[in-house]
N, C-alpha and C positions, 0 to 999 in steps of 0.2 A: 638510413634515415628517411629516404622518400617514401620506404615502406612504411614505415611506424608514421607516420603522416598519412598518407593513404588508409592505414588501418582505423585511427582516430577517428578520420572523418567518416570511416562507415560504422564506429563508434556513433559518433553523432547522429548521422543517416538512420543508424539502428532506433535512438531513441525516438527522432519524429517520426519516424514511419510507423511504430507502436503505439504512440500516440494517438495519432488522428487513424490508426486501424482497429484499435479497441473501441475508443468511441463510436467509429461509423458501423461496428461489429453491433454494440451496446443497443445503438440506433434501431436497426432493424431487427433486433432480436425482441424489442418491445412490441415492434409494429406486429410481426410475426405471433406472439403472442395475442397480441388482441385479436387478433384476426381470426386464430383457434380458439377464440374465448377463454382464456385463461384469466381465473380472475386480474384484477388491477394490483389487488393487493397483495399478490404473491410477486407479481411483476416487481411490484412498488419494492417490498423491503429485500430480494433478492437481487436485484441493480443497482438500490440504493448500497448494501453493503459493499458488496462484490466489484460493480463494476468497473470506478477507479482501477480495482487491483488484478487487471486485468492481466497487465503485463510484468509482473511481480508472478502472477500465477504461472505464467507461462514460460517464464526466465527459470522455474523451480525446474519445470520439466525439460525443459531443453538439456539447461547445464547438469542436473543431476543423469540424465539418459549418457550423457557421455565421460562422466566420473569425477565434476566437476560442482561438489555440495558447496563446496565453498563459495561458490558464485550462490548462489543457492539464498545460503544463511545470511550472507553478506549482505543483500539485496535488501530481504525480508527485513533483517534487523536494522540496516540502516534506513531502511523506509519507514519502519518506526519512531527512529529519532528525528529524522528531517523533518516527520508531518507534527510530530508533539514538538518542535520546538522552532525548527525554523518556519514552518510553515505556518504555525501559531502566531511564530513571531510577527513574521511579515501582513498576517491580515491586518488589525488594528493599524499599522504602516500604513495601509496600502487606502485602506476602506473607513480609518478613525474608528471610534471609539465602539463598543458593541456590548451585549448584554446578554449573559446564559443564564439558564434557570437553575440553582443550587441542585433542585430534586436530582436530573438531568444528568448534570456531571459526576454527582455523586455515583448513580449508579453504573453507567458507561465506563467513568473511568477508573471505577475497581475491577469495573471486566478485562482491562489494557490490562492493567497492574498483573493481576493471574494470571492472564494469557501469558506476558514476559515472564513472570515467574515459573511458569509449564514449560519456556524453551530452555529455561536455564537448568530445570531437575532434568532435561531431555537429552541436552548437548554436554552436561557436566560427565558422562560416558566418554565422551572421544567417539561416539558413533553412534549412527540411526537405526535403531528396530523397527520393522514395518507397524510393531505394536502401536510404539511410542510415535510414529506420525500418524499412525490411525487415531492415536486419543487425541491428538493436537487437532484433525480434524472434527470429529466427532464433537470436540469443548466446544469446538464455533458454534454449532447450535444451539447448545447451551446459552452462549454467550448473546445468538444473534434472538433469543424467548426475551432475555432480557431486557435487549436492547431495544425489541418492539414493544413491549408494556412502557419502556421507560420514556421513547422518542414515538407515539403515536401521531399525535401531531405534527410533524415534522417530515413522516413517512406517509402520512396521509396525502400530504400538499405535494409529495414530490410525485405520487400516483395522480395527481389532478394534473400535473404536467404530461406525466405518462400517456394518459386521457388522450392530449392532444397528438400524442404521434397513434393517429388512429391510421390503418394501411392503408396507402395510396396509389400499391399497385398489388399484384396478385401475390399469392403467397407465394408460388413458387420465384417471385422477381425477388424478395423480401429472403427467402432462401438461399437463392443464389447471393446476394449484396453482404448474407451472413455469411456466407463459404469465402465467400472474397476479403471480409473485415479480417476473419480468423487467419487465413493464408498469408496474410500480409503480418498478421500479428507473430505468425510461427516465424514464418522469413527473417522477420525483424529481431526476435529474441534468437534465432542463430546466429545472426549477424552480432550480435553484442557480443552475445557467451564468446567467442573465437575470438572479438576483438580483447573483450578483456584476459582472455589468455593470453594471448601475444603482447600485448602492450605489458604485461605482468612477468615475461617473460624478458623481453627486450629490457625496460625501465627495473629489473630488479626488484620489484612492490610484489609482494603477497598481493592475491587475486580475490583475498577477502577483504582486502584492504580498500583496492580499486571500487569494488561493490560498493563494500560500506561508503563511502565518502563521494564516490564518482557517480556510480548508476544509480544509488539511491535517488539522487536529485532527480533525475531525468525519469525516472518513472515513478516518482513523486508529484511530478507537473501537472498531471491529472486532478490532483486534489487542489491543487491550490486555483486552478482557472474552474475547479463546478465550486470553491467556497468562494472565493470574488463576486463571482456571479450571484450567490446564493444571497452574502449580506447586502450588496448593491440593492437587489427588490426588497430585505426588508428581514427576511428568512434567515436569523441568526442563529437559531437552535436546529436548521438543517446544515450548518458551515459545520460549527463544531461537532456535531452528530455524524456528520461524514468522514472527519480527521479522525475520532477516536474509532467509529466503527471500520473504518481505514487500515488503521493501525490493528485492532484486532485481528482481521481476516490476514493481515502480514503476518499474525504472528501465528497463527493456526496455521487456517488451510495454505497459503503461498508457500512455508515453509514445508509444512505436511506432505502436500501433493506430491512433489517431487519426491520425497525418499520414502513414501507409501509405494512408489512403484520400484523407485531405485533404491534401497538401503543401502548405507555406505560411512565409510571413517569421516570425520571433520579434525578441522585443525583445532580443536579445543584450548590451548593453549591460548590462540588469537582471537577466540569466539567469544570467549568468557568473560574478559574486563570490556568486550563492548557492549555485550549482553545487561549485566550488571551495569554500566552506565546506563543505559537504556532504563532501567527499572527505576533509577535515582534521579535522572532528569525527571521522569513522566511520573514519578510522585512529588517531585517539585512542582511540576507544569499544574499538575488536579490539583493540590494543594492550595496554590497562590488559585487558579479561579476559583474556587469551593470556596474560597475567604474573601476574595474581593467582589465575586459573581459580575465581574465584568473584566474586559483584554482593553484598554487601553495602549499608549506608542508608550509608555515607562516601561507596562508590563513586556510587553514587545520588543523592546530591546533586550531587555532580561533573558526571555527565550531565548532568540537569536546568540545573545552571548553566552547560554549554555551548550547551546552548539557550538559556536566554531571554538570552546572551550575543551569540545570532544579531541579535535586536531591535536590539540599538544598536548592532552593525555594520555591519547589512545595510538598517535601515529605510528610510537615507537615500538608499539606489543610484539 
């Protein structure tokens, strides 16, 4: 027992330290950037997608290198549903009342909808062809053409932030603080992947299971402290633009990466009725804002209650 406690807590351990090691990675990968002169703009919508999902990217390759897809999928998809629904939820909570532009979500979140639906024609196999995580990543482009015509605006403002992290020390310092953000990020997603096998192991829980519902949250927390932030100054259509294009790159590349290099069996059986929720929450979630063009605390609970909705449908798969 004092192990499976011990192990927990570098559970936990694993996810703050991913945290604030992707961000301060993010950090200096901008400064780094401008420093080479790299446009803003490239910086802008490749951080803005990406960055959050840092550690979602990095959790693919860990657990899939040592034969562990399941952590994998698990992560990816339940990072999907946490940010379209609890994470939706809780802003309006958290920040009141807020306002998206119809055009906006219409187009963004038919890209969620088909990305979800690409994992589901993907994983309905019981296994990964390096093909089929090739096209998962390759869609994201597709996905992220759209999602810059759609959210200029929004991408614009967060490269005028960008702006200000102009370098402040040489590049090579800004290099090294990069090697350091990453080092800490790989550290930290070894640390999870091993926890949630033994915790998966010990506790009897499928290890898709611990993902989906467990480490989702925690390498979800990223999105929900840059959209607090984002509505607080004013920047509504960068909150929401972040959750959906959030959840895209989860469901492409995070998942992608990992069995692009490692191909491998998944537990299909367990993947599938959460995947499929996934696709039926997040055309609920588009639907109600597309109709209301505003999140409101009513709407907000509503999310929130189709999440922890997921527990007592899916817990038993």
């Amino acid at each position: 027992m004092s192990v499976l406690i011990l192990v927990i807590l570098a559970f936990i351990g694993g996810v703050i330290l991913i945290i604030y090691s992707s961000k301060f990675a993010v950090k200096h990968t901008a400064m780094l950037a401008n420093a080479l002169g790299i446009s803003p703009i490239v910086i802008g919508v490749t951080l803005v997608s990406i960055g959050t999902d840092i550690p979602e990217i990095f959790n693919s390759l860990i657990s899939s290198s040592i034969g562990h897809a399941d952590i994998n999928v698990g992560d990816a998809t339940g990072s999907v549903l946490t940010q379209i629904t609890l994470i939706f939820g809780l802003l309006p909570l958290i920040c009141g009342v807020f306002y998206v532009h119809r055009r906006d979500i219409i187009i963004t979140g038919a890209c969620q909808i088909l990305s979800i639906i690409l994992i589901f024609t993907v994983v309905e196999k019981g296994y990964f062809t390096r093909l089929g995580a090739l096209m998962m990543i390759f869609s994201m482009i597709v996905y992220f053409w759209l999602i810059y015509n759609a959210n200029k605006e929004s991408i614009l403002h967060r490269v005028e932030i960008l702006d200000n992290f102009r370098p402040t020390k040489k590049k090579k310092s800004h290099l090294l603080y990069i090697v350091i953000g990453f080092s800490g990020v790989a550290l930290a997603s070894f640390a999870i992947v091993e926890s949630v096998i033994y915790i998966s192991t010990v506790v009897g829980v499928h290890e898709y299971i611990i993902s989906f519902f467990v480490l989702s949250i925690g390498t979800s927390l990223p999105e929900l402290a840059v959209d607090i932030r984002a509505l607080r100054t004013g920047y509504h259509s960068i909150a929401v633009g972040d959750i959906i294009g959030s959840c895209i790159v989860d469901s492409t590349l995070s998942i992608g990466i990992g069995q692009a290099f490692f191909p491998q069996e998944i537990s299909v059986n367990i993947i599938l009725p959460t995947v499929l929720y996934g696709l039926i929450a997040s055309i609920i979630v588009i639907s109600v804002i597309v109709i209301r063009k505003k999140l409101d605390r009513k709407i907000g609970l509503l999310f929130i209650g189709i999440y922890i909705l997921a527990y007592f449908l899916l817990f038993r798969v």
